[in-house]
C-alpha distance (Angstrom), angle and dihedral (degrees) to the residues before:
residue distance angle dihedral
X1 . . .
X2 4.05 . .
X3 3.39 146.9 .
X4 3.95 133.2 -160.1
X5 3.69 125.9 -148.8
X6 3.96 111.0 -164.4
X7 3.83 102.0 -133.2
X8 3.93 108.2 -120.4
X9 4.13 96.4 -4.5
X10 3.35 126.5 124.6
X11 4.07 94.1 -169.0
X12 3.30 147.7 33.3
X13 3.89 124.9 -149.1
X14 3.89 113.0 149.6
X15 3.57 118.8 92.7
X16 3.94 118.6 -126.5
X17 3.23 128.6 -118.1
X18 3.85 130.5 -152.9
X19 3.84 117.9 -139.8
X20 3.83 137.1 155.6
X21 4.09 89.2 -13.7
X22 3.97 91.0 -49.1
X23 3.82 136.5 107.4
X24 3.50 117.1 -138.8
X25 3.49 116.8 -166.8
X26 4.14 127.4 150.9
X27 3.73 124.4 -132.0
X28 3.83 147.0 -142.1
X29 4.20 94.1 -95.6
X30 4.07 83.8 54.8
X31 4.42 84.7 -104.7
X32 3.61 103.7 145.1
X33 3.86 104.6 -155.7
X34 3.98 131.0 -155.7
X35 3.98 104.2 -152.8
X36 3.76 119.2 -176.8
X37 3.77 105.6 -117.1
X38 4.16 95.1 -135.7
X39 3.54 94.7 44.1
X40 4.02 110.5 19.3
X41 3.52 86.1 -136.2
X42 3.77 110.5 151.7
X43 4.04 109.7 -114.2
X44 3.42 96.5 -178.7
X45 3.74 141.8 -30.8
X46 4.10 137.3 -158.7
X47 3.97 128.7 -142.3
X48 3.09 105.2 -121.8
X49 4.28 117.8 -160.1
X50 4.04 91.4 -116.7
X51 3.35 145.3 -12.3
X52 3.82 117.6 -37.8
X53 3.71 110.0 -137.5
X54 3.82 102.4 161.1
X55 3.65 136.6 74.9
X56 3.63 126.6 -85.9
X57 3.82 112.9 -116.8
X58 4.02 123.8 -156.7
X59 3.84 130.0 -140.5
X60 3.53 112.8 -141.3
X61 3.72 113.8 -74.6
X62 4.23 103.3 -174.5
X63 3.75 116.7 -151.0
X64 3.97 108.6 -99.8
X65 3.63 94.1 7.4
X66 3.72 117.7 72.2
X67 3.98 115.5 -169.6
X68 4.03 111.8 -129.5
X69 3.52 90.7 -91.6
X70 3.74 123.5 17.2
X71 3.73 99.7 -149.4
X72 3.97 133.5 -148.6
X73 3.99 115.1 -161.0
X74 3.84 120.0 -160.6
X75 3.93 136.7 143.6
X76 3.68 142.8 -130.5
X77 4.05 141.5 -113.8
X78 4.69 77.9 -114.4
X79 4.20 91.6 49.2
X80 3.59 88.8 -99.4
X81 3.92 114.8 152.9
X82 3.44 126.8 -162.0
X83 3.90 138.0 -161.6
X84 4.07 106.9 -158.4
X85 3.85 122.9 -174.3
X86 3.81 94.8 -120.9
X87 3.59 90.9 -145.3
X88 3.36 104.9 53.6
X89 4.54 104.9 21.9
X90 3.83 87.6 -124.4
X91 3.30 124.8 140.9
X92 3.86 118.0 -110.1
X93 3.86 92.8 179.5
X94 4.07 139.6 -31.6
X95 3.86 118.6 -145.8
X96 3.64 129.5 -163.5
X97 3.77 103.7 -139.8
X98 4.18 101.7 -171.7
X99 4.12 121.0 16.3
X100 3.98 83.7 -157.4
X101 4.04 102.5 116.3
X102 4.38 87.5 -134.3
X103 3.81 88.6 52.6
X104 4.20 112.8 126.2
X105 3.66 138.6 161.1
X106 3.60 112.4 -149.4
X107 3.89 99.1 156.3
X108 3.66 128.2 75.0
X109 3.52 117.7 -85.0
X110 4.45 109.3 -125.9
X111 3.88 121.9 -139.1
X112 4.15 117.2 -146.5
X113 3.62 125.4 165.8
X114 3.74 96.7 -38.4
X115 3.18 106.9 -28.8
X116 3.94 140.7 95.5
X117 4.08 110.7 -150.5
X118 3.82 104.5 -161.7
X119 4.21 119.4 -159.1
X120 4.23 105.9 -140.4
X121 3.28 117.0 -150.0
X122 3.76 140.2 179.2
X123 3.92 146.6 -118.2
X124 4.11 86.9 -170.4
X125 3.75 90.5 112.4
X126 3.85 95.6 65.6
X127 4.07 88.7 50.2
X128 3.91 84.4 42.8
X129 3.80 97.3 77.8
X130 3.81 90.1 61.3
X131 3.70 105.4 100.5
X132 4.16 86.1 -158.6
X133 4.25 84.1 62.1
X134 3.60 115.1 99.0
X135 3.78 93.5 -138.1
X136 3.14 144.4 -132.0
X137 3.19 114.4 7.3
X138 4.28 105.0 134.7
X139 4.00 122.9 97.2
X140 3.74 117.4 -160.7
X141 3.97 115.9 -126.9
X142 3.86 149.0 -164.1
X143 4.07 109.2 -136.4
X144 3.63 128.6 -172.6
X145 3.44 123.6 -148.5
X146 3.58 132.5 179.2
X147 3.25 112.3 -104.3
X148 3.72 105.0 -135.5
X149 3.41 97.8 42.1
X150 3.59 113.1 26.3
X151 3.49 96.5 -127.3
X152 3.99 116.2 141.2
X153 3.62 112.8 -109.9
X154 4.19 93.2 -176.2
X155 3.65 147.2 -28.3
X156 4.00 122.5 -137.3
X157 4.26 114.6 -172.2
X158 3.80 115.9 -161.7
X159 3.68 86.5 -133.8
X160 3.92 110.2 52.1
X161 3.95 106.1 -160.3
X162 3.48 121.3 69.1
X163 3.73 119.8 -112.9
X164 3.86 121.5 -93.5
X165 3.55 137.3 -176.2
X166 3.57 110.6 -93.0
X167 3.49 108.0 171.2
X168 4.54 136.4 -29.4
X169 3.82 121.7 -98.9
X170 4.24 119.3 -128.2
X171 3.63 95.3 -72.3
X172 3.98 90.4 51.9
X173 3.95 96.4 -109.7
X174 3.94 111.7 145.3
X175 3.69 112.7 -102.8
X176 3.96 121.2 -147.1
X177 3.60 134.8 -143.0
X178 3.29 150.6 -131.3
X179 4.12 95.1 11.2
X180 3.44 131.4 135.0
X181 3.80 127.5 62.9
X182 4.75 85.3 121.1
X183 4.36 99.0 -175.6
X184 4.11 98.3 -129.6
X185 3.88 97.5 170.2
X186 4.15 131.0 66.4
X187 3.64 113.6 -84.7
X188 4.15 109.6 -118.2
């Protein structure tokens, strides 16, 4: 019926979703678009602050009875998550998930009874091969947020205790330990 080019992307790696007649799918320049699904006609679309790798996950949106605002949930290339009203493409809140400058999610983000558990990942490994980079100092994490409001409810790591210098490599850069352990997939 359609097609949909991405204007100046060379890849394509969030999932769509279908809502309300609409496919919402993000894009390599982080613009999160809202195409009709007869036409492909863009309804709306949202900036996003980076690239949006990861799927975009729906709240609940019961037949006949729309909530106030019908959300969409997705994250960033900068583990940024957003909560868009999928009727409109504004903005009901952006969270920063992970201050750490290597922080990333690149899996979908999963919805369950009011709150949003985000997977943080890491781009530490490409600064890793730098012997002048005191590595490795980032921990992945799971972190709840509510839902409505975006505010976090908790944050689990897979490894507990906080990285420490335990030692330097040959060229005399501090090395860090334990680290690791970045969550890539969708939390069930």
């Amino acid at each position: 019926r359609w097609a949909f080019a991405f204007p100046q992307a060379t890849r394509a790696r969030s999932q769509p979703a279908l809502v309300g007649g609409a496919v919402i799918v993000g894009s390599q320049d982080g613009t999160v678009y809202a195409l009709d699904e007869a036409t492909g006609c863009v309804r709306w679309t949202y900036q996003a602050g980076a690239e949006v790798r990861t799927g975009i996950t729906l709240a609940p949106w019961p037949a006949g009875r729309p909530p106030a605002r019908p959300l969409a949930y997705f994250a960033d290339l900068v583990a940024r998550v957003y909560a868009v009203d999928v009727t409109t493409g504004r903005a009901a809140w952006v969270r920063k998930v992970d201050e750490d400058p290597h922080a990333t999610v690149t899996a979908q983000p999963a919805l369950h009874d009011g709150r949003l558990y985000v997977p943080v990942s890491s781009r530490e490994v490409m600064s890793a091969g730098d012997p002048a980079y005191p590595c490795c100092s980032f921990r992945g994490s799971v972190v709840a947020l509510d839902a409505a409001t975006g505010e976090p409810r908790w944050r689990n790591h897979p490894i507990a205790e906080t990285p420490r210098q335990v030692g330097t490599n040959a060229a005399g850069t501090p090395v860090f330990a334990p680290s690791g352990a970045a969550v890539w997939n969708t939390p069930t």
